[in-house]
MOPAC internal coordinates of N, CA, C and O (Angstrom, degrees):
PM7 1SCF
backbone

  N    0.0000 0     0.00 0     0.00 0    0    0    0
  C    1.4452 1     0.00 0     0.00 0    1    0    0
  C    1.5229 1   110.29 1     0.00 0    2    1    0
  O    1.2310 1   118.85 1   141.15 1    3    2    1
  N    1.0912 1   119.80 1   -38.85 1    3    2    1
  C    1.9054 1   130.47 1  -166.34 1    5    3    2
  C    1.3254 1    91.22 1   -84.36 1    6    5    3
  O    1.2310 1   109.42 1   152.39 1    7    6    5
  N    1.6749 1   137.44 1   -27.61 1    7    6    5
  C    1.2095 1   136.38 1  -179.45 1    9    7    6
  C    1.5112 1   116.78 1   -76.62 1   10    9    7
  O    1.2310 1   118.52 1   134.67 1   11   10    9
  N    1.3769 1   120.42 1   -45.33 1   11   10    9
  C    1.4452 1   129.30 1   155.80 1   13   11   10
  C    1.3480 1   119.96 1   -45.75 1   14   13   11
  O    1.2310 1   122.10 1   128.83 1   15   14   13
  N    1.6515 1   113.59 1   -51.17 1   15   14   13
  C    1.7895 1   107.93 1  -179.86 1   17   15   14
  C    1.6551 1    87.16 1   -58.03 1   18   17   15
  O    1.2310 1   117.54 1   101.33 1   19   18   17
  N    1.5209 1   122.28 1   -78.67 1   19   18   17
  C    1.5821 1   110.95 1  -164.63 1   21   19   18
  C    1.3257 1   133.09 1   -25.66 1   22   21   19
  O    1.2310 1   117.50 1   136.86 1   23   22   21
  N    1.3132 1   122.37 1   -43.14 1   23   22   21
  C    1.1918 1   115.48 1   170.00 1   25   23   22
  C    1.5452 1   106.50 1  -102.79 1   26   25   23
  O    1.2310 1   112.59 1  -147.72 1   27   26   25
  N    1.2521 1   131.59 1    32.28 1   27   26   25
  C    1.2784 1   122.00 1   156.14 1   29   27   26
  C    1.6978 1    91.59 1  -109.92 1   30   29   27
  O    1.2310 1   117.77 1   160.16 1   31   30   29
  N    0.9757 1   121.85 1   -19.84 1   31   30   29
  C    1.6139 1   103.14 1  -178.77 1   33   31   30
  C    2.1070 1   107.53 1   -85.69 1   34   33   31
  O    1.2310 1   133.32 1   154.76 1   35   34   33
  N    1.7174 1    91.87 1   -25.24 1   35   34   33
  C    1.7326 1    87.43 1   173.78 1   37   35   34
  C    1.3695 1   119.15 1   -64.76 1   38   37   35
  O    1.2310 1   122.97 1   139.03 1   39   38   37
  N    1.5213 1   111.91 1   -40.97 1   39   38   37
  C    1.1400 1   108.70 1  -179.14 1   41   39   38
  C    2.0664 1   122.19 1   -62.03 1   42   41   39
  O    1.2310 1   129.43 1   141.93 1   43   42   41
  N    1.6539 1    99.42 1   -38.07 1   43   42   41
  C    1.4495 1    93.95 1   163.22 1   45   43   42
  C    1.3659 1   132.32 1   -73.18 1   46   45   43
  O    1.2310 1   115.95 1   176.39 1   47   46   45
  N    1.5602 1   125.30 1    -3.61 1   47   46   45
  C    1.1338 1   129.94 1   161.66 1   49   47   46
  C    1.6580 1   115.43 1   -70.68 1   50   49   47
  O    1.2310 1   134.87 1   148.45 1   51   50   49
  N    1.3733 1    88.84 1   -31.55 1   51   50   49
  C    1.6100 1    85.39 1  -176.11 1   53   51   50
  C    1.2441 1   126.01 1   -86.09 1   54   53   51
  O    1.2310 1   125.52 1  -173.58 1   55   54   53
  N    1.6370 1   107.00 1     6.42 1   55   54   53
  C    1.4543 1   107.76 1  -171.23 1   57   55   54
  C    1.2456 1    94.75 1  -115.04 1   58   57   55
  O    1.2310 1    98.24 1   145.53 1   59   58   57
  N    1.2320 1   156.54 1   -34.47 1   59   58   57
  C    1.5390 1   161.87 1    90.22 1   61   59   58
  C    1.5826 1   110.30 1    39.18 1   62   61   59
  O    1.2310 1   122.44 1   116.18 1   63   62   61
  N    2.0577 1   112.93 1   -63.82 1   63   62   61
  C    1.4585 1   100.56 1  -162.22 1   65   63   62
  C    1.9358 1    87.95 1   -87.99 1   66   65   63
  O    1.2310 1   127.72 1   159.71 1   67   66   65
  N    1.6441 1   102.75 1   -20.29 1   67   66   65
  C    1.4564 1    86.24 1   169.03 1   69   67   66
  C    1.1337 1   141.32 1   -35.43 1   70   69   67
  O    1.2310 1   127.50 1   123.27 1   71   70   69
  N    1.8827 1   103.18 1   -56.73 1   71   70   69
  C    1.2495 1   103.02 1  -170.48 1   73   71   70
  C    1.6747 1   112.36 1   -80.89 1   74   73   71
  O    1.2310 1   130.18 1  -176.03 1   75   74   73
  N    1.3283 1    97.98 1     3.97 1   75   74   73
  C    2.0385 1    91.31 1   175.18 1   77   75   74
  C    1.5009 1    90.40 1  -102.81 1   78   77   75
  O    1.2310 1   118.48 1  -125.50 1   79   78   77
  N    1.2001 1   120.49 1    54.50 1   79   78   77
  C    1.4543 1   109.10 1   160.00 1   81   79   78
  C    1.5673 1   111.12 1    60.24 1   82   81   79
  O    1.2310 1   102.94 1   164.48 1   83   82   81
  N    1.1995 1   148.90 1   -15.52 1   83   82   81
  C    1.3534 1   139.21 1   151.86 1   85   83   82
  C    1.6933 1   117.85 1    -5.84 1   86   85   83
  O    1.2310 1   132.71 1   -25.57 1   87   86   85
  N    1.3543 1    93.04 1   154.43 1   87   86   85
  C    1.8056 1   100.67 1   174.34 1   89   87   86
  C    1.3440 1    86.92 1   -97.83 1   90   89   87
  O    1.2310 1   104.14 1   -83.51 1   91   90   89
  N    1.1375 1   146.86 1    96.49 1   91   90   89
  C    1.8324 1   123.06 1   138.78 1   93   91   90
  C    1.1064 1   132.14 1  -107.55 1   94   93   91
  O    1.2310 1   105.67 1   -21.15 1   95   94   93
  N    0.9140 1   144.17 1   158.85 1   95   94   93
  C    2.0215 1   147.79 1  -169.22 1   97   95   94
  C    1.2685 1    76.28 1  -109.43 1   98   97   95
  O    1.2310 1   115.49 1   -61.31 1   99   98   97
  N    1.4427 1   126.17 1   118.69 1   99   98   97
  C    1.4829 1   133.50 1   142.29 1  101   99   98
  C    1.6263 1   111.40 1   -78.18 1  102  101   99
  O    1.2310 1   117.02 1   146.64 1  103  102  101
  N    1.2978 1   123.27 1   -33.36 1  103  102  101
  C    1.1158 1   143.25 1  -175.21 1  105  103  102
  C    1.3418 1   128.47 1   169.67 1  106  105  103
  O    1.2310 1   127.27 1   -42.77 1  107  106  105
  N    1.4477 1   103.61 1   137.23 1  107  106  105
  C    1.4916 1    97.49 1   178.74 1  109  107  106
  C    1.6422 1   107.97 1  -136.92 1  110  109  107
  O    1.2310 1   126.59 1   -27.03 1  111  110  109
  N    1.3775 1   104.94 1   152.97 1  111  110  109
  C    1.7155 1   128.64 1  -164.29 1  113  111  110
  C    1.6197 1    85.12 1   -84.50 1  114  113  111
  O    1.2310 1   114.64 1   -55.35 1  115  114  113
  N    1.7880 1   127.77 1   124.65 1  115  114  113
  C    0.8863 1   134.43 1   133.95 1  117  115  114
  C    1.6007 1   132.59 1   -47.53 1  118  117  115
  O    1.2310 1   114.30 1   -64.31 1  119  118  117
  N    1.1465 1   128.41 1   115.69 1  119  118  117
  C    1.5910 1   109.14 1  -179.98 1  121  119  118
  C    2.0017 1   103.49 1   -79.38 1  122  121  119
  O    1.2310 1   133.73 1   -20.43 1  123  122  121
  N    1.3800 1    91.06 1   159.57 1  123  122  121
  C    1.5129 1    88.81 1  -174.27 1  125  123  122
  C    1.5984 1    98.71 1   -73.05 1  126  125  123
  O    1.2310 1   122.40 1   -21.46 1  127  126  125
  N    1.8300 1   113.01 1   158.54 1  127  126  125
  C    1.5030 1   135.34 1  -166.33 1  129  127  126
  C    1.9592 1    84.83 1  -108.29 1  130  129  127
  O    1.2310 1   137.47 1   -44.99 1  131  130  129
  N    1.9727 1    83.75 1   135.01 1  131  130  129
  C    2.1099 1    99.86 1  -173.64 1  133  131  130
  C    1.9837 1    49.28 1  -125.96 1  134  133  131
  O    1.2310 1   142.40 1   -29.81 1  135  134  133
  N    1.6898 1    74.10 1   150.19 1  135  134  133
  C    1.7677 1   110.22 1   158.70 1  137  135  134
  C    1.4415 1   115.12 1  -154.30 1  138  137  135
  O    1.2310 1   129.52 1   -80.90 1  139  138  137
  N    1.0863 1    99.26 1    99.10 1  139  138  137
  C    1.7211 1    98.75 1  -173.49 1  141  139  138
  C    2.1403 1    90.45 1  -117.09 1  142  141  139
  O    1.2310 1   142.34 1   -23.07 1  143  142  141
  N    1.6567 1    74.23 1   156.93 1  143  142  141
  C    1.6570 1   123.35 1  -155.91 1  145  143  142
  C    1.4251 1   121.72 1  -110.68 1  146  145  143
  O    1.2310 1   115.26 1   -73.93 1  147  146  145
  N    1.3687 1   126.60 1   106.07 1  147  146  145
  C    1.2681 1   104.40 1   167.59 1  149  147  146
  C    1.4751 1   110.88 1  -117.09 1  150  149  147
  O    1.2310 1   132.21 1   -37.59 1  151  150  149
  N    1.8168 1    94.02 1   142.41 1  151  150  149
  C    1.3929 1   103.28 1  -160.65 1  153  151  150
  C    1.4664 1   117.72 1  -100.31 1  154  153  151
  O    1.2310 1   119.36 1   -53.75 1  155  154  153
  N    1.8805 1   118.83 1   126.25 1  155  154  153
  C    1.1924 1   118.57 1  -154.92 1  157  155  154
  C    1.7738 1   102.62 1  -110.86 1  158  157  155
  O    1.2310 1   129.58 1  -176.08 1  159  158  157
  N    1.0658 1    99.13 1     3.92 1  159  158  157
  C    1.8240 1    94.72 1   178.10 1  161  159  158
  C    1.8209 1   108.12 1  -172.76 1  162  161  159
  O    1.2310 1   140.27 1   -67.91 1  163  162  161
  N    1.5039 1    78.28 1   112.09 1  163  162  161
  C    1.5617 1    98.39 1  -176.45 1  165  163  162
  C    1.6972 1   126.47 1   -88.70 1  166  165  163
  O    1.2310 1   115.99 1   -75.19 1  167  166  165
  N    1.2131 1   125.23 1   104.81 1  167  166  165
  C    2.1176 1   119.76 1  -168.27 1  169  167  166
  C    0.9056 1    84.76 1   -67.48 1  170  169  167
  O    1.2310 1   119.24 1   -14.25 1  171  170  169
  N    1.4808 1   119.05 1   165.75 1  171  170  169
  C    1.5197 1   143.25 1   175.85 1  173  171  170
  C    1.3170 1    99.94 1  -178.04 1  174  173  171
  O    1.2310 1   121.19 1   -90.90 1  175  174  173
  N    1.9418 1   115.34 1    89.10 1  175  174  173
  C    1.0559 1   120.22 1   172.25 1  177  175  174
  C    1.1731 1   101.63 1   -86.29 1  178  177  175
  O    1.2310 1   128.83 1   -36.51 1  179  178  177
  N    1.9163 1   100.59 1   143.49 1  179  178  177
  C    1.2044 1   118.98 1   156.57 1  181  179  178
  C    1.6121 1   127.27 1  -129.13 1  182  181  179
  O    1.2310 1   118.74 1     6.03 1  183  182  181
  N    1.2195 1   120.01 1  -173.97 1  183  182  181
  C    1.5258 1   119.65 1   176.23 1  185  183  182
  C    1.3966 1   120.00 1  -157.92 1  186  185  183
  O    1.2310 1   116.94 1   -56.97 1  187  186  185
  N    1.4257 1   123.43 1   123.03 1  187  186  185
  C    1.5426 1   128.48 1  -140.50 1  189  187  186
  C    1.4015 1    90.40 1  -136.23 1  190  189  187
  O    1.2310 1   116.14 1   -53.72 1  191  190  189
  N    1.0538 1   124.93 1   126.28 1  191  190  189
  C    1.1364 1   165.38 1   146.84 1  193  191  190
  C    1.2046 1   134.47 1   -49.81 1  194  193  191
  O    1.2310 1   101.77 1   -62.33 1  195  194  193
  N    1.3578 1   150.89 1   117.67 1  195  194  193
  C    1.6427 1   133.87 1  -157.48 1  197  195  194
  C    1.9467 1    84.82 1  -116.58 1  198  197  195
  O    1.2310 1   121.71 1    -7.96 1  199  198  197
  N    1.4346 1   114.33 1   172.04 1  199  198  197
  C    1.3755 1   105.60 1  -175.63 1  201  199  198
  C    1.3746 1   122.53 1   -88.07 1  202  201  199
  O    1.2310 1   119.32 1  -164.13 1  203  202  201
  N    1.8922 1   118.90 1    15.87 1  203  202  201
  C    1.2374 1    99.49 1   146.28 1  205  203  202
  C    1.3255 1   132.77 1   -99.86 1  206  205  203
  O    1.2310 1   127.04 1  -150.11 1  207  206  205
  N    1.4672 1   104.06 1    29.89 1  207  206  205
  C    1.2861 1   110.60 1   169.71 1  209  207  206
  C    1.7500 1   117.52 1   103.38 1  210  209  207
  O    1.2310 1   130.12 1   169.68 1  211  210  209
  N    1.6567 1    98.09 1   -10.32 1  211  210  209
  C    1.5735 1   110.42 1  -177.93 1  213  211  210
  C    1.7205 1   118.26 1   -86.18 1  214  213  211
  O    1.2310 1   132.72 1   -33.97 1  215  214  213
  N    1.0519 1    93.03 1   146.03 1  215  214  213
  C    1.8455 1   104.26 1   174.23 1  217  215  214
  C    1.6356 1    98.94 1   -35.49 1  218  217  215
  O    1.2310 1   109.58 1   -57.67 1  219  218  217
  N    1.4584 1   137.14 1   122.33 1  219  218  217
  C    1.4227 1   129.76 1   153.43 1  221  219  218
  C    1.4029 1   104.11 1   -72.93 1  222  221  219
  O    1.2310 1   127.35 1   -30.97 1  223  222  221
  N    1.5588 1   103.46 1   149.03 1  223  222  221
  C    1.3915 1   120.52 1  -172.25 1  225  223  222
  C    1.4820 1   115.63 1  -137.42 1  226  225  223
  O    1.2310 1   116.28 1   -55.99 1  227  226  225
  N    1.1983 1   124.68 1   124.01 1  227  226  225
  C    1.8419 1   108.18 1   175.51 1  229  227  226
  C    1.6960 1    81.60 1   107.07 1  230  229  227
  O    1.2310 1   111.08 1  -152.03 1  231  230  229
  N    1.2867 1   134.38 1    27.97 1  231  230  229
  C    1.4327 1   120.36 1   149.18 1  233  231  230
  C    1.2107 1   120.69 1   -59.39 1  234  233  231
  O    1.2310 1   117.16 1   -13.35 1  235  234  233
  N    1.1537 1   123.00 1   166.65 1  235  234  233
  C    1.7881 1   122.91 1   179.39 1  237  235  234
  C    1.7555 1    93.52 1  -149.26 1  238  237  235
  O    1.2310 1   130.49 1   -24.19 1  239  238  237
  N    1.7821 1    97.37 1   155.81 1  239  238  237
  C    1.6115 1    90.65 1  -175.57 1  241  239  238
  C    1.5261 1   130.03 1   -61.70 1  242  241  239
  O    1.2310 1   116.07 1   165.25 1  243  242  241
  N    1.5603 1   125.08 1   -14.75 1  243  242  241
  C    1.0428 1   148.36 1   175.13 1  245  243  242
  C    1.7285 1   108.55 1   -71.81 1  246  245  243
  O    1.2310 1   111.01 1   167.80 1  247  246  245
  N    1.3175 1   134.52 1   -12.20 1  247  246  245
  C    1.2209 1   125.34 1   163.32 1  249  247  246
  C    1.6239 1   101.42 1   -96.62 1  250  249  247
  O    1.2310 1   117.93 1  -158.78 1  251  250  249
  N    1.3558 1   121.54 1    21.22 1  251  250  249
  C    1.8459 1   108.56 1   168.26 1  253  251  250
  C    1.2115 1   100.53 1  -137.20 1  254  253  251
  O    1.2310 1   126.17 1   -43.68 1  255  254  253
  N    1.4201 1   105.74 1   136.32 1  255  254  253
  C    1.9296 1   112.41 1   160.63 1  257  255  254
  C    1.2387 1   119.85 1  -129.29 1  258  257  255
  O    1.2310 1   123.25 1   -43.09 1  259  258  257
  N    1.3518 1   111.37 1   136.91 1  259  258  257
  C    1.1838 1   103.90 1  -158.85 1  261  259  258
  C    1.7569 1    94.34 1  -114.60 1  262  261  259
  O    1.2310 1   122.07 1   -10.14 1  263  262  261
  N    1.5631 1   113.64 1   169.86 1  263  262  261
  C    0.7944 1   125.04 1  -172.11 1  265  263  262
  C    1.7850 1   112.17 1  -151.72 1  266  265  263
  O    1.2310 1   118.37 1   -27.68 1  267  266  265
  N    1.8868 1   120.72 1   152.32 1  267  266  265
  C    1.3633 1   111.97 1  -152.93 1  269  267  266
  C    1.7435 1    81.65 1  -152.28 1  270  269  267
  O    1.2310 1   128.34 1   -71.89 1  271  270  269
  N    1.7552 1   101.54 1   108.11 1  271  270  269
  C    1.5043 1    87.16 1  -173.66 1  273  271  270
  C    1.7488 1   141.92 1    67.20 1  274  273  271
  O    1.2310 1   131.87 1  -173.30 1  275  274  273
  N    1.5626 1    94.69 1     6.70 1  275  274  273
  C    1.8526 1   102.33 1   174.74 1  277  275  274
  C    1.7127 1    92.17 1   110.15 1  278  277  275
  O    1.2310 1   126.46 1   157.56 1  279  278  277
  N    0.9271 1   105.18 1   -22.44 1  279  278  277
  C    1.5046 1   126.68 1  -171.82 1  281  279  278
  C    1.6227 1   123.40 1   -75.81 1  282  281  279
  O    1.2310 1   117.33 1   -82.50 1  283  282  281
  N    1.4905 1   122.69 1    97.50 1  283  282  281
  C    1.2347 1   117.81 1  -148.28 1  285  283  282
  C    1.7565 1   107.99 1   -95.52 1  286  285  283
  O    1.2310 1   123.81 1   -70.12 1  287  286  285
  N    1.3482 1   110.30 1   109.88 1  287  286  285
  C    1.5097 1   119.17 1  -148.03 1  289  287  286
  C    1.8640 1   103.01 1   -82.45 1  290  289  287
  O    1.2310 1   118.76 1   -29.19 1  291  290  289
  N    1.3923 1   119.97 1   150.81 1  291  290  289
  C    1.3421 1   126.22 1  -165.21 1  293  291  290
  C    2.3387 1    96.86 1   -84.07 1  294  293  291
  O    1.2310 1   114.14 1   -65.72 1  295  294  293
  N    0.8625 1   128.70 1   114.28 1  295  294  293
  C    1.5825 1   133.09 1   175.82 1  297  295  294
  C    1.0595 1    99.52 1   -81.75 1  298  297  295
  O    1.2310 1   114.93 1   -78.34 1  299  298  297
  N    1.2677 1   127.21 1   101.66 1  299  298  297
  C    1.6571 1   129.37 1   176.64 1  301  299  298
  C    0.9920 1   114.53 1   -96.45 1  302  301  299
  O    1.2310 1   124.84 1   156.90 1  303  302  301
  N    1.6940 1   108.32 1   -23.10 1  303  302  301
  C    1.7895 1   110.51 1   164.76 1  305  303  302
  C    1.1848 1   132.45 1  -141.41 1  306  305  303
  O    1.2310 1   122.05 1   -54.79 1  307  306  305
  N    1.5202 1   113.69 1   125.21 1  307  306  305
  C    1.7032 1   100.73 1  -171.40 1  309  307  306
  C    1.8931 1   111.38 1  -138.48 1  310  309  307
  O    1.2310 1   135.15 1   -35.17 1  311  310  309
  N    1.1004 1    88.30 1   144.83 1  311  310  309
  C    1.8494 1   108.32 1  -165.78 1  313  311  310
  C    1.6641 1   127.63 1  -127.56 1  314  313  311
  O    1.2310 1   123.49 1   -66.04 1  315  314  313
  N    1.3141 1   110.91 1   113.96 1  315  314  313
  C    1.4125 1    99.45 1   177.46 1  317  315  314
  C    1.6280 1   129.62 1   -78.37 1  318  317  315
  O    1.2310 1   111.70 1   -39.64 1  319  318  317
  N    1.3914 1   133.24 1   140.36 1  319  318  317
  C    1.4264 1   105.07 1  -173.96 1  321  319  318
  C    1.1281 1   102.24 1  -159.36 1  322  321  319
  O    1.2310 1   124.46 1   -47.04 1  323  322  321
  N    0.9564 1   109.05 1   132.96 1  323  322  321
  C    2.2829 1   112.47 1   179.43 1  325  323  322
  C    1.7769 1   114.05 1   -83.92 1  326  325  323
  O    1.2310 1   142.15 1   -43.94 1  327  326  325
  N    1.0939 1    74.59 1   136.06 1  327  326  325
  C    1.5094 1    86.46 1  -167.47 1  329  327  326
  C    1.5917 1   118.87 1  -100.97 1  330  329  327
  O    1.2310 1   106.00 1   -18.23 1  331  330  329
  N    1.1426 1   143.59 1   161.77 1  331  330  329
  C    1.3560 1   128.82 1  -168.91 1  333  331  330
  C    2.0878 1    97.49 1   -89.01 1  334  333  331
  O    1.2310 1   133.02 1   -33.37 1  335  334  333
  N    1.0706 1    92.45 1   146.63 1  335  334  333
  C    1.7279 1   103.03 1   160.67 1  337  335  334
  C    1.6196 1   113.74 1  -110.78 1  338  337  335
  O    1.2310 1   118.23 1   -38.55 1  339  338  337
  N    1.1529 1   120.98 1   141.45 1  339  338  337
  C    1.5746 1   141.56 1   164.49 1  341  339  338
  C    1.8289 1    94.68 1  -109.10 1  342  341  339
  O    1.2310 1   132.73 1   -59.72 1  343  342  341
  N    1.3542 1    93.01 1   120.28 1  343  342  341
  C    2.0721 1   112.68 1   145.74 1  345  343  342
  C    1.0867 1    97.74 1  -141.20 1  346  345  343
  O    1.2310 1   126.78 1    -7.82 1  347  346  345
  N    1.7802 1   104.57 1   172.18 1  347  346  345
  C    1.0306 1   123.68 1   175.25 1  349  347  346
  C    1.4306 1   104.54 1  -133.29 1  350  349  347
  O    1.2310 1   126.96 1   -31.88 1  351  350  349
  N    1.4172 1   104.22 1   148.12 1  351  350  349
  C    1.5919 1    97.25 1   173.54 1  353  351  350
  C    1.5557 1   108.52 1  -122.94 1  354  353  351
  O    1.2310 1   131.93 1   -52.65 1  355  354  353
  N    1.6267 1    94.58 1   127.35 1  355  354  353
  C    2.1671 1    92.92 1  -174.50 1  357  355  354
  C    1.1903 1   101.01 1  -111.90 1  358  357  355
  O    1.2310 1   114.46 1   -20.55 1  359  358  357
  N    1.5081 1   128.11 1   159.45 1  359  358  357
  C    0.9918 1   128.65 1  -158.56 1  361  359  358
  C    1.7693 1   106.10 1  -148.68 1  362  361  359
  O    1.2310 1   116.94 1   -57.43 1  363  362  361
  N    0.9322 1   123.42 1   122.57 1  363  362  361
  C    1.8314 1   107.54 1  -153.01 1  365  363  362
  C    1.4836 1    81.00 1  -133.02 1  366  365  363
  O    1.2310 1   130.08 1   -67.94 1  367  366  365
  N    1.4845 1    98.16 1   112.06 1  367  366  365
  C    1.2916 1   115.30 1   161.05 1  369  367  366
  C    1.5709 1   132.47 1  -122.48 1  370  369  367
  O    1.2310 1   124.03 1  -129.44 1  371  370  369
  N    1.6756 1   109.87 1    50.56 1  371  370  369
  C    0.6843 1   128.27 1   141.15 1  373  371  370
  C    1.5588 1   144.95 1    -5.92 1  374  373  371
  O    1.2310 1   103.57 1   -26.25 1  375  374  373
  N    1.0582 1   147.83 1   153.75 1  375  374  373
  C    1.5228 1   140.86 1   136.35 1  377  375  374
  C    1.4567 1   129.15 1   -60.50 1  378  377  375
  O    1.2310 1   124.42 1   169.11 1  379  378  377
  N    1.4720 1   109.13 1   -10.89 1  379  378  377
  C    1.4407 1   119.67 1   156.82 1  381  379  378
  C    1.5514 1   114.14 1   -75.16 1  382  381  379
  O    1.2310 1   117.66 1   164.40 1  383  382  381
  N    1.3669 1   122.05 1   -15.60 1  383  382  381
  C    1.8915 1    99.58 1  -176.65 1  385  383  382
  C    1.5778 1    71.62 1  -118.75 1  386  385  383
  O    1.2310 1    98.97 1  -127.83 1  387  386  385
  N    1.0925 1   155.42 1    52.17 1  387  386  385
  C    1.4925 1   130.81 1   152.76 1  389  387  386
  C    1.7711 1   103.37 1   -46.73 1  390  389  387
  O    1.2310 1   126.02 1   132.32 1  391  390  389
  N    1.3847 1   106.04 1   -47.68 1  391  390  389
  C    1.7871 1   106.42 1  -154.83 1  393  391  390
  C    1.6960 1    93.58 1   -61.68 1  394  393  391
  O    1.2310 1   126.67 1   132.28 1  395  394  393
  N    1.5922 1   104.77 1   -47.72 1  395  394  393
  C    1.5360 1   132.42 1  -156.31 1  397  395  394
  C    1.8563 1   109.30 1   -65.67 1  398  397  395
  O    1.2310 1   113.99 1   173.17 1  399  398  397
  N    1.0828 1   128.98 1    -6.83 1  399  398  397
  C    1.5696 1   142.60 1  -167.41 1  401  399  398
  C    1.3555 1   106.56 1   -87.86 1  402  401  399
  O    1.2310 1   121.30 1   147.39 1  403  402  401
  N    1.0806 1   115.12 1   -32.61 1  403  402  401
  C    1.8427 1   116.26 1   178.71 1  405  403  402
  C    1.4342 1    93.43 1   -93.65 1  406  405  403
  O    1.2310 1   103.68 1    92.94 1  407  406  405
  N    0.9712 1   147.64 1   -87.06 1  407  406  405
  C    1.5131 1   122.39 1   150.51 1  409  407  406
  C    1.5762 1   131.62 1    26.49 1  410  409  407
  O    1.2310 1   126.95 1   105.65 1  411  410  409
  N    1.2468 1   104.23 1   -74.35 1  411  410  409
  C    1.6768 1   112.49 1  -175.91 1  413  411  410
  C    1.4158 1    91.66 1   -80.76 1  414  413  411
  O    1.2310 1   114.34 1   129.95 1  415  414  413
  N    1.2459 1   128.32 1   -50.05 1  415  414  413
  C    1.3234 1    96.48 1  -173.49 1  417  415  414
  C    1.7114 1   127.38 1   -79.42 1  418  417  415
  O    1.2310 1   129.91 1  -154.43 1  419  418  417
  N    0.4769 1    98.49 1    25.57 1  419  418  417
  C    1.9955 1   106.04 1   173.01 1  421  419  418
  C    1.3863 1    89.70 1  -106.06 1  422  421  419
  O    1.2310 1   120.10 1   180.00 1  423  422  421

């Protein structure tokens, strides 16, 4: 109720110093905010493999080329870096693997 008189009494103030010529902002319409970006460095993780199957290590930027559209892109920067891994290991010991447990574990 005390919130309604307030802005029912702001709004008649403002129409009041209006009409004596007053400066007041009764309100004003924000226009909506564009923010555009230009983008100067693009990640592109990868992970390479040697053929027994192990992480390769000791790459240098000169063994990758990259390309954007057929388009063979300039690598101005390149970095090695370890990254964390998450597994989980489940283990279902059940009455379904009774036979299967000497098994898994070897």
């Amino acid at each position: 109720m005390a919130a309604s008189r307030a802005a029912a009494f702001f709004l008649v103030y403002c129409a009041f110093v209006g009409a004596k010529g007053g400066a007041v902002v009764c309100a004003q319409a924000r226009a909506p905010v564009e923010i555009v970006a230009n983008v100067e460095l693009v990640q592109i993780p990868v992970t390479i493999f040697d053929d027994k199957g192990a992480v390769a290590t000791g790459l240098k930027k000169s063994d990758f080329r990259l390309f954007e559209d057929g388009i063979e892109q300039r690598i101005l920067y390149f970095d090695q870096e370890r990254v964390p891994v998450s597994f989980v290991v489940l283990a279902d010991l059940s009455s379904s693997m009774t036979r299967k447990i000497p098994f898994v574990q070897d």
